[in-house]
DSSP file (Angstrom, degrees, kcal/mol; ACC not computed):
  #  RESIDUE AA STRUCTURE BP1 BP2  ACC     N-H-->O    O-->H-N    N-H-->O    O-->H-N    TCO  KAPPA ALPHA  PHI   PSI    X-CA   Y-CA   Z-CA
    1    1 A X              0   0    0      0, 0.0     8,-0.1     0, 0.0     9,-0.1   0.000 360.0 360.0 360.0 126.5   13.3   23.3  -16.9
    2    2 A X        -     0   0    0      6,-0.5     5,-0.1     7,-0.2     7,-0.0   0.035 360.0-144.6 -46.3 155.0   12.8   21.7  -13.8
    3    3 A X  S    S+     0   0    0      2,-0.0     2,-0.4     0, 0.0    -1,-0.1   0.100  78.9  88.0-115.5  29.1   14.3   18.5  -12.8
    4    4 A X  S >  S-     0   0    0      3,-0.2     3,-0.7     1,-0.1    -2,-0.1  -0.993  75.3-138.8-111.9 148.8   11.0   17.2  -10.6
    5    5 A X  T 3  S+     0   0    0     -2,-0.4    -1,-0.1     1,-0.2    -3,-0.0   0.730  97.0  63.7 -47.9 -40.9    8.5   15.3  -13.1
    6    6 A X  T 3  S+     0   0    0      9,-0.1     8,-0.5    10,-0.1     2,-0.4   0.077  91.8  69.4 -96.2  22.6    5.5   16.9  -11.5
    7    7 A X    <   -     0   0    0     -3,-0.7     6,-0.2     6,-0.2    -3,-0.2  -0.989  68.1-152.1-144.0 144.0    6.4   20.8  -12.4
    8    8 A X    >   -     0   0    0      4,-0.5     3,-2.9    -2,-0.4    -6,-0.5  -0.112  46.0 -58.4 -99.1-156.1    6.2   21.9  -15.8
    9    9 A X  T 3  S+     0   0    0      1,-0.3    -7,-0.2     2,-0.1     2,-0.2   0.977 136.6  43.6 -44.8 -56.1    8.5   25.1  -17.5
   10   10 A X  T 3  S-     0   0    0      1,-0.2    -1,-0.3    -9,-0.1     0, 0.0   0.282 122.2 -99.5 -88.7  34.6    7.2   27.6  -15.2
   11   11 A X  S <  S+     0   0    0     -3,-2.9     2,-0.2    -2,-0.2    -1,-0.2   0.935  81.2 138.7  52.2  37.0    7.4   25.5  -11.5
   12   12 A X        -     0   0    0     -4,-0.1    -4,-0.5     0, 0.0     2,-0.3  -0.399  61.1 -97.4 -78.0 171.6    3.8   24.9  -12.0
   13   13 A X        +     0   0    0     -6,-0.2     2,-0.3    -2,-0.2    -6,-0.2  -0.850  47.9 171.5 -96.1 147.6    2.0   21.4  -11.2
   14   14 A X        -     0   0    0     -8,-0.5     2,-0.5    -2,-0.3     3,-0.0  -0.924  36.9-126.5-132.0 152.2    1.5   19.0  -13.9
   15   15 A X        -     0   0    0     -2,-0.3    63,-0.1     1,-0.1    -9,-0.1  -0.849  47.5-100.1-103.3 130.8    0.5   15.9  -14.3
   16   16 A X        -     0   0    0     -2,-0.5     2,-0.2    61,-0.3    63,-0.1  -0.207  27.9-119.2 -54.7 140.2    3.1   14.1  -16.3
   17   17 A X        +     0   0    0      1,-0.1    -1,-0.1     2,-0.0     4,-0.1  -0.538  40.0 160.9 -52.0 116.3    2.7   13.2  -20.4
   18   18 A X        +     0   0    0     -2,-0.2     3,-0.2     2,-0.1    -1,-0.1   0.156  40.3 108.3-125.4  15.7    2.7    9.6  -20.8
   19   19 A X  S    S+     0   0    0      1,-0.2    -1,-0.1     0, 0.0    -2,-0.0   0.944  74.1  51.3 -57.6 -35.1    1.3    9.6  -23.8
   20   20 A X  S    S+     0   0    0      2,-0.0    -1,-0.2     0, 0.0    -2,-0.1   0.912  91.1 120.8 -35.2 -44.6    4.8    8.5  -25.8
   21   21 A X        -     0   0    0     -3,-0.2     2,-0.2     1,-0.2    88,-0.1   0.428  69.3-116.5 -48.5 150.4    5.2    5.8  -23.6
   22   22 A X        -     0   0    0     87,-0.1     2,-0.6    86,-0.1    -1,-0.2  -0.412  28.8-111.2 -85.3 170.7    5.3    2.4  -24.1
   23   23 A X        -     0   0    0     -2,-0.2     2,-0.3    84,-0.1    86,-0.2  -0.931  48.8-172.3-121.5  94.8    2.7    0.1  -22.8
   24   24 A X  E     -A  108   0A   0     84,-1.8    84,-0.9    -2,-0.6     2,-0.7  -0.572  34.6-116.6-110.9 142.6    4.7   -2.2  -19.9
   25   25 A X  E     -A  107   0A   0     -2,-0.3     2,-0.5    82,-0.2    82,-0.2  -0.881  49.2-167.6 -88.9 128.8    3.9   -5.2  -17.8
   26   26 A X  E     +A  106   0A   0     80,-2.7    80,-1.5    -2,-0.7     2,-0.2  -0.946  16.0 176.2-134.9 112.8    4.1   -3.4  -14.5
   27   27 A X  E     -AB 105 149A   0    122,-1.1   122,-1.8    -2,-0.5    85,-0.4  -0.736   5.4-172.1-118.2 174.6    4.3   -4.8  -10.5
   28   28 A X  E     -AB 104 148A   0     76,-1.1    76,-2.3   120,-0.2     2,-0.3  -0.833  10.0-177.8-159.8 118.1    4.7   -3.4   -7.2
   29   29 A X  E     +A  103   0A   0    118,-1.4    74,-0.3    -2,-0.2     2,-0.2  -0.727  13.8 171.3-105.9-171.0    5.2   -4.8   -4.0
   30   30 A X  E     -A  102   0A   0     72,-1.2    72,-3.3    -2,-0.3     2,-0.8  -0.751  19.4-145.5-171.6 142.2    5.3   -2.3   -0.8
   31   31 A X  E     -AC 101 144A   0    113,-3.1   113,-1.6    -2,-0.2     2,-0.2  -0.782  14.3-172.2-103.3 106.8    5.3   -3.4    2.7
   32   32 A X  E     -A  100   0A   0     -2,-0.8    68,-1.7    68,-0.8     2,-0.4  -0.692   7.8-166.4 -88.0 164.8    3.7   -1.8    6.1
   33   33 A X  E     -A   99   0A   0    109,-0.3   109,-1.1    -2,-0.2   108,-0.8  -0.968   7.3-166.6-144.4 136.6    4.6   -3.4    9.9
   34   34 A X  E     -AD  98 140A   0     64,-3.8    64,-2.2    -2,-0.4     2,-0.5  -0.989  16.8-135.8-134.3 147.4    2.3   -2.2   12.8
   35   35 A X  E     -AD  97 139A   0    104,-5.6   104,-1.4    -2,-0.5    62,-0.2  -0.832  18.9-167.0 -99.1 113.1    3.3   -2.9   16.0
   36   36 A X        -     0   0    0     60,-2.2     2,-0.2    -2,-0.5   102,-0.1  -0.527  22.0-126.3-113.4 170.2    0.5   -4.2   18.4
   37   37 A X     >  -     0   0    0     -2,-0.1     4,-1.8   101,-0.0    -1,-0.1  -0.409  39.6 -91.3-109.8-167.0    1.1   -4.4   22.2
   38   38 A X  T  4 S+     0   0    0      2,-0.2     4,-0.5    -2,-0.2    -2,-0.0   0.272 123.0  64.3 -91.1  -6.3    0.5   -7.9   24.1
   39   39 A X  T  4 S+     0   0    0      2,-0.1    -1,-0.2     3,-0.1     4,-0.1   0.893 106.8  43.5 -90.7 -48.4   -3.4   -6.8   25.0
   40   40 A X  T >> S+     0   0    0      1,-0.2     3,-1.9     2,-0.2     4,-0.5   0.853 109.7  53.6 -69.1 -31.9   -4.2   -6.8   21.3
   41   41 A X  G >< S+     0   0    0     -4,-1.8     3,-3.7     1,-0.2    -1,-0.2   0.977  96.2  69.1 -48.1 -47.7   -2.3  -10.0   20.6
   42   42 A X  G 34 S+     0   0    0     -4,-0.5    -1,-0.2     1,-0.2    -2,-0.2   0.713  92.5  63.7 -25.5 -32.5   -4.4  -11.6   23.4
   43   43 A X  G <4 S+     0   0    0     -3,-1.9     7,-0.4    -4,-0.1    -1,-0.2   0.665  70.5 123.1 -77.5 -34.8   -7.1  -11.1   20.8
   44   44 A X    <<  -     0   0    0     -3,-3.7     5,-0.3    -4,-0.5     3,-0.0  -0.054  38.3-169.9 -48.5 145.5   -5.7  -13.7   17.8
   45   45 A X        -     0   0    0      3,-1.9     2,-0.6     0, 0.0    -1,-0.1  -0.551  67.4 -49.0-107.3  45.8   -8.3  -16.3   17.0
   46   46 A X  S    S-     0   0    0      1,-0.1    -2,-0.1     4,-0.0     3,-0.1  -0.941 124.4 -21.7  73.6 -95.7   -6.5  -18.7   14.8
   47   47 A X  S    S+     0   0    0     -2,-0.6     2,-0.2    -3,-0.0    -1,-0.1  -0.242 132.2  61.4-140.0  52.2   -4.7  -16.4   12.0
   48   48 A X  S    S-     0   0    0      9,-0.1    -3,-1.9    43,-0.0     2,-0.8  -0.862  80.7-120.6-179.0 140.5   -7.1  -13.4   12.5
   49   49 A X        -     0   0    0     -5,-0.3     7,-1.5    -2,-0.2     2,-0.6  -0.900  28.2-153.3-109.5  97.7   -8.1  -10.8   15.6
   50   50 A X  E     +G   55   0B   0     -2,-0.8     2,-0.3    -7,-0.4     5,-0.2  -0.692  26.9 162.1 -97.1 101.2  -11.6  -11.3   15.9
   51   51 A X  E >   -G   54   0B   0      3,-1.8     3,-5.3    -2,-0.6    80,-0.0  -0.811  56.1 -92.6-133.1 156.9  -13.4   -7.6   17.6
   52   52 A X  T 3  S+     0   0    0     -2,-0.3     3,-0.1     1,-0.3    -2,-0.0   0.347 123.1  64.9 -69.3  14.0  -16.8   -6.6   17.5
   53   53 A X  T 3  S-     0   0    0      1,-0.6    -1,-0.3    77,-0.2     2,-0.2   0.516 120.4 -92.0-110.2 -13.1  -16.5   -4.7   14.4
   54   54 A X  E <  S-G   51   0B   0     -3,-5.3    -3,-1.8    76,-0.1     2,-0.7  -0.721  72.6 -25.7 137.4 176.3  -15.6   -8.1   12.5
   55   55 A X  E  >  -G   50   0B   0     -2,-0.2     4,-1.7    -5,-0.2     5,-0.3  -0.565  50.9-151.7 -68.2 110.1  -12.3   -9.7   11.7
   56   56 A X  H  > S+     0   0    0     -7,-1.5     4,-3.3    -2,-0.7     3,-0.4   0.969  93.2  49.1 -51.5 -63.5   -9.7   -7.3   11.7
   57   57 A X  H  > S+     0   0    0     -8,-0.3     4,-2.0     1,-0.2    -1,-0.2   0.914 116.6  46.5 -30.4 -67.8   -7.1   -9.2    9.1
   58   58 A X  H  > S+     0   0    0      1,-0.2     4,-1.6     2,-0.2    -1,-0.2   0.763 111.4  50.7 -41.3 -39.5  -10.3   -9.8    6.5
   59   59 A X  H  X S+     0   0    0     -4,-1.7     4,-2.3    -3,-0.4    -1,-0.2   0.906 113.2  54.8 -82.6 -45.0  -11.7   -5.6    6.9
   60   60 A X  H  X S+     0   0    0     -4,-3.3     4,-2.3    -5,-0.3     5,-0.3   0.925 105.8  46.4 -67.4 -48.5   -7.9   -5.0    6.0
   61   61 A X  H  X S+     0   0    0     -4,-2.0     4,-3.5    -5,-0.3    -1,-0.2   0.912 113.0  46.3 -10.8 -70.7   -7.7   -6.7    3.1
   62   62 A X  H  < S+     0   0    0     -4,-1.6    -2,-0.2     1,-0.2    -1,-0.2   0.692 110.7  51.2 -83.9 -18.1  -10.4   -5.6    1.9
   63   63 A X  H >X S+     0   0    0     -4,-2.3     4,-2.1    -3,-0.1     3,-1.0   0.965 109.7  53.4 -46.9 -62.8   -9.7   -1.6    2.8
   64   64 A X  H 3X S+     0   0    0     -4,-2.3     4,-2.0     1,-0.3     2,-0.8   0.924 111.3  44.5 -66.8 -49.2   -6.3   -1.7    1.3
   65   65 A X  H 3< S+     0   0    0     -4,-3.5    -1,-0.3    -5,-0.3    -2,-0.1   0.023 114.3  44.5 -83.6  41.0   -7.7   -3.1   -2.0
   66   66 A X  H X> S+     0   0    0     -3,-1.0     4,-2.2    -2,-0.8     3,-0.6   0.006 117.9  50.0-143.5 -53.7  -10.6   -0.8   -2.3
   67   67 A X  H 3< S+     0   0    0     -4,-2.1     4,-0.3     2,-0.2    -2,-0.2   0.970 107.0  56.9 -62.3 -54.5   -7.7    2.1   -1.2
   68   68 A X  T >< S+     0   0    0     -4,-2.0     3,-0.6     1,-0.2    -1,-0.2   0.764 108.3  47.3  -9.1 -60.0   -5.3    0.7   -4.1
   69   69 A X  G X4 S+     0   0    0     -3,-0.6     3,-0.8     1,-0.2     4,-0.3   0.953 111.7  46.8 -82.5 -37.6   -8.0    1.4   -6.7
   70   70 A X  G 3< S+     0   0    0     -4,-2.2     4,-0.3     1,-0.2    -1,-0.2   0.280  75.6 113.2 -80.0  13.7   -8.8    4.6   -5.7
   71   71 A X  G X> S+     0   0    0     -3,-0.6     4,-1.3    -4,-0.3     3,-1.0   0.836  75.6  56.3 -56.9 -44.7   -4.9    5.9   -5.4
   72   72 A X  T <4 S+     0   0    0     -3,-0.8     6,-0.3     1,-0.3     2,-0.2   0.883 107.4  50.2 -57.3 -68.7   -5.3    8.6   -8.5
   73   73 A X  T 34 S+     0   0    0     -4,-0.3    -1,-0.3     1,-0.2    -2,-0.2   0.458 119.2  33.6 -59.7   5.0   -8.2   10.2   -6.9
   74   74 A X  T <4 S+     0   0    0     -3,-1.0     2,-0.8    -4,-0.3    -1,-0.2   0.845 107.5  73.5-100.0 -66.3   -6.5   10.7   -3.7
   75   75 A X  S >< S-     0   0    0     -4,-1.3     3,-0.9     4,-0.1    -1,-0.2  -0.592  84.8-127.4   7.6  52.6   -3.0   11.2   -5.0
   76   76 A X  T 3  S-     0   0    0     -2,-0.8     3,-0.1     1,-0.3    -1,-0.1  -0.077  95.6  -0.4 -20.4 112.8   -2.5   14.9   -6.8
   77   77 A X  T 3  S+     0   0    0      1,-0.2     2,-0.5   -62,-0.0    -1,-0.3   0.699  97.4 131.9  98.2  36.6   -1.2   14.4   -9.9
   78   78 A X    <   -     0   0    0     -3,-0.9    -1,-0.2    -6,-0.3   -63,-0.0  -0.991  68.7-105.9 -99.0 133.4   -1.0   10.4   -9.8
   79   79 A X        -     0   0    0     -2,-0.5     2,-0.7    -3,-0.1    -4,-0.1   0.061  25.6-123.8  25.5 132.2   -2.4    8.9  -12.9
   80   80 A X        -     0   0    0     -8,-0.1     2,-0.6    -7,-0.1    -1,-0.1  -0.897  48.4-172.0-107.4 115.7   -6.4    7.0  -12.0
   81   81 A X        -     0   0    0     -2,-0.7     2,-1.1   -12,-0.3    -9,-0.1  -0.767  31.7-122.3-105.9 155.1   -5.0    3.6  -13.4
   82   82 A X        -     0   0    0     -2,-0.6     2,-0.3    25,-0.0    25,-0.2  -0.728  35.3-146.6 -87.4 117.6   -7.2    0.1  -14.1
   83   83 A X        -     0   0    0     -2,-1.1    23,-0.2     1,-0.1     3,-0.1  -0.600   9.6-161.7 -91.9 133.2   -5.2   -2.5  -11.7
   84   84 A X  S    S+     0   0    0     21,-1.0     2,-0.2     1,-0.4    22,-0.2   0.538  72.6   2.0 -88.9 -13.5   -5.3   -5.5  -13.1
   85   85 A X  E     +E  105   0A   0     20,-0.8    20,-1.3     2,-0.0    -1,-0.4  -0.914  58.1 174.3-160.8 133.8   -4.5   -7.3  -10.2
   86   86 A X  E     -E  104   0A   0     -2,-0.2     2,-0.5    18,-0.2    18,-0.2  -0.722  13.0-174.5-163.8 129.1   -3.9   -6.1   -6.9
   87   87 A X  E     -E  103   0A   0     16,-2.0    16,-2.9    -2,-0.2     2,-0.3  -0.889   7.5-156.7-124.8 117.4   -3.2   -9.0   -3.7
   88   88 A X  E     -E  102   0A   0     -2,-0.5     2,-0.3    14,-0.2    14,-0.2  -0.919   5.2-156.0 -89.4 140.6   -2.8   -8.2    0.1
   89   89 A X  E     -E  101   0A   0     12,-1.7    12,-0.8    -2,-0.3     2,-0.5  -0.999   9.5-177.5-107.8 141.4   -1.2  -10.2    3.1
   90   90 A X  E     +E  100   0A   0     -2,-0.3     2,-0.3    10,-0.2    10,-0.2  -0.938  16.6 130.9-130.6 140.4   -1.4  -10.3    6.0
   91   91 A X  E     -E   99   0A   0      8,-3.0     8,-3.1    -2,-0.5    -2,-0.0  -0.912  46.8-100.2-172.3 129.6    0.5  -12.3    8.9
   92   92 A X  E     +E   98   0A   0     -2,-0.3     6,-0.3     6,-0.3     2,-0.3  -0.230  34.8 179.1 -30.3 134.4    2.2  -12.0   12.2
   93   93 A X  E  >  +E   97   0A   0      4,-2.0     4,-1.8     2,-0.0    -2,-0.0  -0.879  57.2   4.0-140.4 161.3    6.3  -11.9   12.5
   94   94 A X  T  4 S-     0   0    0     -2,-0.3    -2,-0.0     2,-0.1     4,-0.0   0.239 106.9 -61.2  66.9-173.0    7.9  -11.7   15.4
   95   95 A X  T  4 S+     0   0    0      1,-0.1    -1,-0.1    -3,-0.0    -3,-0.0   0.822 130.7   5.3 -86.4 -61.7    6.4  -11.6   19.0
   96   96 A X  T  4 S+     0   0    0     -4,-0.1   -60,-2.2   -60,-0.1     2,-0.2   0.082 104.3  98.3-103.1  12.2    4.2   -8.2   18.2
   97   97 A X  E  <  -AE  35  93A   0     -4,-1.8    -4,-2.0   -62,-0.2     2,-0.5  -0.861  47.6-157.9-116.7 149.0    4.6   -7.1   14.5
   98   98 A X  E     -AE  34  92A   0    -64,-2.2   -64,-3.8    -6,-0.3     2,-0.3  -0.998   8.9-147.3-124.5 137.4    2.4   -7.6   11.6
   99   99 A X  E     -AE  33  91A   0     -8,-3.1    -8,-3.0    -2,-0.5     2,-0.3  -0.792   6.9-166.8-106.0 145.2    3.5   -7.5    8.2
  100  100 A X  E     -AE  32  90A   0    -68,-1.7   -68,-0.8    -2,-0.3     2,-0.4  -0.920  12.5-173.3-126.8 129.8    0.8   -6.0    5.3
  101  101 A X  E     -AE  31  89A   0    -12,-0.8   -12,-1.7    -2,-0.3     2,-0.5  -0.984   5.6-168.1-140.7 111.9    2.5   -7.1    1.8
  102  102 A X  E     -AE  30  88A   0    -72,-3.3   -72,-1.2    -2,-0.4     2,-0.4  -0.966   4.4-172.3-108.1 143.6    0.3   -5.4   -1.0
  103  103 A X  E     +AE  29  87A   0    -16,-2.9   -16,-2.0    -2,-0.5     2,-0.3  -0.970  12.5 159.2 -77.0  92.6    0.9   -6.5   -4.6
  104  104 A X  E     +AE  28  86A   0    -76,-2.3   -76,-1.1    -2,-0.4     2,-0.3  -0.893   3.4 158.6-128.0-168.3   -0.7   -4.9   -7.5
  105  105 A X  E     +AE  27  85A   0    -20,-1.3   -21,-1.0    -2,-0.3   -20,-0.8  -0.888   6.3 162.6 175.5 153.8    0.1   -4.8  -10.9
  106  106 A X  E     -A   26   0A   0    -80,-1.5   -80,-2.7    -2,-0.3     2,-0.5  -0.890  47.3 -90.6-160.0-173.1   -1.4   -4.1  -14.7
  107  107 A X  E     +A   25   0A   0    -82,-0.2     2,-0.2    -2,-0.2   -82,-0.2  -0.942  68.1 117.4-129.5 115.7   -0.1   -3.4  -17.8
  108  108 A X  E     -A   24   0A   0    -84,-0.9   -84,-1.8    -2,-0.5   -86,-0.1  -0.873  66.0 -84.5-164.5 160.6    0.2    0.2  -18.5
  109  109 A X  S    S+     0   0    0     -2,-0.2     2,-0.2   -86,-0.2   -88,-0.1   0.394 103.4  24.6 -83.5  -5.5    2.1    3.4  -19.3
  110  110 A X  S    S-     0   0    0      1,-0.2    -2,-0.2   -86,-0.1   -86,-0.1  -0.817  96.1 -64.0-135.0-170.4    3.2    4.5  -16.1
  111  111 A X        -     0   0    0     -2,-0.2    -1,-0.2     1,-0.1   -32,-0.1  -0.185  11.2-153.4 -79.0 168.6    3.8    2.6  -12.4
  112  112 A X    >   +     0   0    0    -85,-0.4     3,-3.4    38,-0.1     4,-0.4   0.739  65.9 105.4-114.9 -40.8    1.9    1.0  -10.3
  113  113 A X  T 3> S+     0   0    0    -86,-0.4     4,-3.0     1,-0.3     5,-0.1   0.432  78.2  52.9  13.7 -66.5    4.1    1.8   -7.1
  114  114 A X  H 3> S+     0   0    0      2,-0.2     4,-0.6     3,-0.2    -1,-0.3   0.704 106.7  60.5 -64.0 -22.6    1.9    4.3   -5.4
  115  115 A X  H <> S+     0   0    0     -3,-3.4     4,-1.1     2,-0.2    -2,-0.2   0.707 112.6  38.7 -45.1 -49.4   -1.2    1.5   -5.8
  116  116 A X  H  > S+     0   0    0     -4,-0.4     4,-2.6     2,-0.2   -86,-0.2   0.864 113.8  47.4 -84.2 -39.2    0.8   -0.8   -3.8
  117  117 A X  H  X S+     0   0    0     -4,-3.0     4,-0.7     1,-0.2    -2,-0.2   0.722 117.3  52.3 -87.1 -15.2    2.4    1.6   -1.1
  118  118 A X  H  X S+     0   0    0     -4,-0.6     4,-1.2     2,-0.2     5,-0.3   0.822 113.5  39.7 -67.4 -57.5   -1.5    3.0   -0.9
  119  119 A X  H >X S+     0   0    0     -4,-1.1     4,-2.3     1,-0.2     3,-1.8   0.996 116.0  52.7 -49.5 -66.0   -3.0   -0.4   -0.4
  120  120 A X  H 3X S+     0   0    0     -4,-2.6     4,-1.2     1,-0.2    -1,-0.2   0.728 116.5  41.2 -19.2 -44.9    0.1   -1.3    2.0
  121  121 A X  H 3X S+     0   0    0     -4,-0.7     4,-2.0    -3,-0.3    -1,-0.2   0.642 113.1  48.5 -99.4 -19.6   -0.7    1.9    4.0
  122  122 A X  H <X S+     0   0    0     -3,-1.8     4,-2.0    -4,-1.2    -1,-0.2   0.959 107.2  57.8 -77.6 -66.5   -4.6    1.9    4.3
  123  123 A X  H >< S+     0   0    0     -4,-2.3     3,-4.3    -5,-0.3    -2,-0.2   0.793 104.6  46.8 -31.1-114.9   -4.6   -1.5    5.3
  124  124 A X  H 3X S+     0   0    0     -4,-1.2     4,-1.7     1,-0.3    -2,-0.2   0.462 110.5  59.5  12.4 -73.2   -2.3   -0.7    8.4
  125  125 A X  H 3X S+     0   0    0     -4,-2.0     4,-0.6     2,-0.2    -1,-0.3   0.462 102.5  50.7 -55.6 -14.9   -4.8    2.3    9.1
  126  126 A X  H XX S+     0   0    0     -3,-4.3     3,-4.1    -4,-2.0     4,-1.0   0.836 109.3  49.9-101.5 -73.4   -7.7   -0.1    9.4
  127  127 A X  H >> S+     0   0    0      1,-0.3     4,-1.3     2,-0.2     3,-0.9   0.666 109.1  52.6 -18.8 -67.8   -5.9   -2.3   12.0
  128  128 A X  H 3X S+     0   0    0     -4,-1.7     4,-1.2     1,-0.2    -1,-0.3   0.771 115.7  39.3 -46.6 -28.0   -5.1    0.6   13.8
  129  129 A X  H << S+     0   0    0     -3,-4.1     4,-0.3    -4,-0.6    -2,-0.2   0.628 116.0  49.9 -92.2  -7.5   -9.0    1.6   13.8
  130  130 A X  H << S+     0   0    0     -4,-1.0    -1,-0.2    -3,-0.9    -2,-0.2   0.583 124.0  31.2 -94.3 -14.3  -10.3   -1.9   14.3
  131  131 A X  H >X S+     0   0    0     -4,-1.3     4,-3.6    -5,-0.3     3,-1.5   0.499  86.1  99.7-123.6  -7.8   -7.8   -2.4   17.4
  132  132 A X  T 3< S+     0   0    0     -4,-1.2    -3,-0.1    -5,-0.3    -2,-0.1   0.950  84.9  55.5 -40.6 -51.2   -7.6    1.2   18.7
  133  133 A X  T 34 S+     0   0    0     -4,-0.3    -1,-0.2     1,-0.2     3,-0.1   0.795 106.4  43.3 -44.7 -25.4  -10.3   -0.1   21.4
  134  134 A X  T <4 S-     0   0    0     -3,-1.5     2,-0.3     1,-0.4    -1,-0.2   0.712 135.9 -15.3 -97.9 -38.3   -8.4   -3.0   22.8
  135  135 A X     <  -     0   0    0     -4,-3.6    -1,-0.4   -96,-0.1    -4,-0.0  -0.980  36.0-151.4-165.3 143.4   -5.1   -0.6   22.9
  136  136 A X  S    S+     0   0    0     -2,-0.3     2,-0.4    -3,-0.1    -4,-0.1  -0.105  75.2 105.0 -99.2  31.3   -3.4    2.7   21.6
  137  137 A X        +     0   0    0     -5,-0.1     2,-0.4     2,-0.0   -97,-0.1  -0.521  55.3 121.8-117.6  70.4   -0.3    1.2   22.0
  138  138 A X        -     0   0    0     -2,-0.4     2,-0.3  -102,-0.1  -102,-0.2  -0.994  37.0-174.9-121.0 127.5    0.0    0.8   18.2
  139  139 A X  E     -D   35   0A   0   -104,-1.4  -104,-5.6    -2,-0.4     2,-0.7  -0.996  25.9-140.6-131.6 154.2    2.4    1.9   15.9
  140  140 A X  E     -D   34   0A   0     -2,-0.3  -106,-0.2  -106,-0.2     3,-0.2  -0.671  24.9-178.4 -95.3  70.3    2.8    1.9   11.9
  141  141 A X        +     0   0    0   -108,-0.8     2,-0.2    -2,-0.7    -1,-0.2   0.670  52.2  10.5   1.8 -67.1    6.4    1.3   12.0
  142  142 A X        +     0   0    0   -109,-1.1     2,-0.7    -3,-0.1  -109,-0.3  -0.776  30.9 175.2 158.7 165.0    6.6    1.4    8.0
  143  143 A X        +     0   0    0     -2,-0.2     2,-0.3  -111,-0.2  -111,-0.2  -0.863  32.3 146.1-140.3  93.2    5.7    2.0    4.6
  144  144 A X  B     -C   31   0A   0   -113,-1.6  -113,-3.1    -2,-0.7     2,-0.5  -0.977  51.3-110.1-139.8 168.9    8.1    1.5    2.0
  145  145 A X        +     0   0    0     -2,-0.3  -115,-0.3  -115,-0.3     3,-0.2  -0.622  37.7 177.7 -67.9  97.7    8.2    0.1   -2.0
  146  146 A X        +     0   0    0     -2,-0.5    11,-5.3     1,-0.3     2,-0.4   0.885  64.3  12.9 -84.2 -43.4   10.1   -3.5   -1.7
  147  147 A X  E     + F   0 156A   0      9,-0.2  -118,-1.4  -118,-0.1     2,-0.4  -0.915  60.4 179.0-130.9 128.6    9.9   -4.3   -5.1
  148  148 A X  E     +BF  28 155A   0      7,-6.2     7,-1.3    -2,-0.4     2,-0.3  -0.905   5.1 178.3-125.1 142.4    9.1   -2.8   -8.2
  149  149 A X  E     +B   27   0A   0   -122,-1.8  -122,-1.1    -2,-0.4     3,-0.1  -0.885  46.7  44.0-134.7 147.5    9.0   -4.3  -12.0
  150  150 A X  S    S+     0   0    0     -2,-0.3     2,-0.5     1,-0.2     3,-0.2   0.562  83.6  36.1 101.7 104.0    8.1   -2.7  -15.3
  151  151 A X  S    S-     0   0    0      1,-0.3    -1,-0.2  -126,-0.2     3,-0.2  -0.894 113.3  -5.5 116.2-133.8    8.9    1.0  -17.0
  152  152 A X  S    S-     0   0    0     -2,-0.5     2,-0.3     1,-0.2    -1,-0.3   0.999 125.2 -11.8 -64.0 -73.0   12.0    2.8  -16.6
  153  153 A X        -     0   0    0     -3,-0.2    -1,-0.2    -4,-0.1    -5,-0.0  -0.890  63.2-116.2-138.8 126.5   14.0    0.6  -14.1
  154  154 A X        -     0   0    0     -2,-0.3     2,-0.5    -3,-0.2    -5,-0.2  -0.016  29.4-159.5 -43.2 130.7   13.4   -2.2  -11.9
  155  155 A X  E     +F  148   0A   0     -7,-1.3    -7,-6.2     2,-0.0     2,-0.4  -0.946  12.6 174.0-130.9 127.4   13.8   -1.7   -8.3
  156  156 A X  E     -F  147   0A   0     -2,-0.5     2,-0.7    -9,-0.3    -9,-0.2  -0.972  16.6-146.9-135.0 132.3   14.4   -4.2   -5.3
  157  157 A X        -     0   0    0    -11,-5.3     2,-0.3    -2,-0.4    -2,-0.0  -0.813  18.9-132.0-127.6 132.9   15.1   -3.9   -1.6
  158  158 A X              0   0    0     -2,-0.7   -11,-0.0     1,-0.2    -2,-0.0  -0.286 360.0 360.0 -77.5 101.7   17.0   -6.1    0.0
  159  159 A X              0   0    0     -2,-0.3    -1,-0.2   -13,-0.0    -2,-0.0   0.248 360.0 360.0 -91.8 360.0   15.0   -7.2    3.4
């Protein structure tokens, strides 16, 4: 028997059994940073980069939490869960970086994790296409899982 979750006896794909499972209160945070050059900064309007496709921050939001729900169907073998909850931010650090902090969470038989690093990651990917005009001197830095609560074992990393 294999030791990855997502192959059954014979190194086949499967999508894991969670029927046993208990029924968990389950969070996720996961973090991107994209790195804008000093042309796109120019741009900030208040607490938002205001381009002729709309406010960049707001469109991100609202990508990443539309991207969040749709994580099973993108995902091979992820579980299509009902998020119960699932919260983006977004905010400057630094001279040039922006940090994207998704949150989701429900209460369910497997993780939420992939919800959150999917929001995280989408989000990012609409910045870059809402500011790609102004500059291609953008990068998505990274996309990783900061905190996670709920199921086997809790996981935090230390920023």
């Amino acid at each position: 028997m294999s030791s990855f979750t997502h192959l059954d006896a014979n190194g086949n794909p499967s999508m894991v059994d969670v029927s046993e499972k208990s029924v968990t209160k389950r969070t996720a945070t996961a973090r991107s940073i994209v790195e804008i050059d000093n042309d796109i900064m120019a741009k900030f309007v208040g607490e938002d980069i205001l381009t002729k496709k709309g406010p960049v921050f707001q469109t991100a939001i609202i990508a990443g939490v539309m991207a969040a729900k749709k994580t099973g169907d993108l995902i091979p073998l992820c579980h299509p869960l009902g998020l119960e909850n699932c919260q983006i931010s977004i905010k400057v650090i630094g001279t040039n970086e922006i940090e994207i902090l998704c949150m989701a969470s429900l209460s369910g038989k497997t993780g939420i994790e992939m919800e959150a690093l999917m929001g995280a990651s989408v989000a990012a990917l609409t910045i870059y296409d809402m500011c790609k005009a102004m500059s291609h001197n953008i990068t998505i830095k990274e996309t990783r899982l900061i905190e996670k609560t709920g199921g086997k074992k809790d996981f935090k990393f230390a920023l």
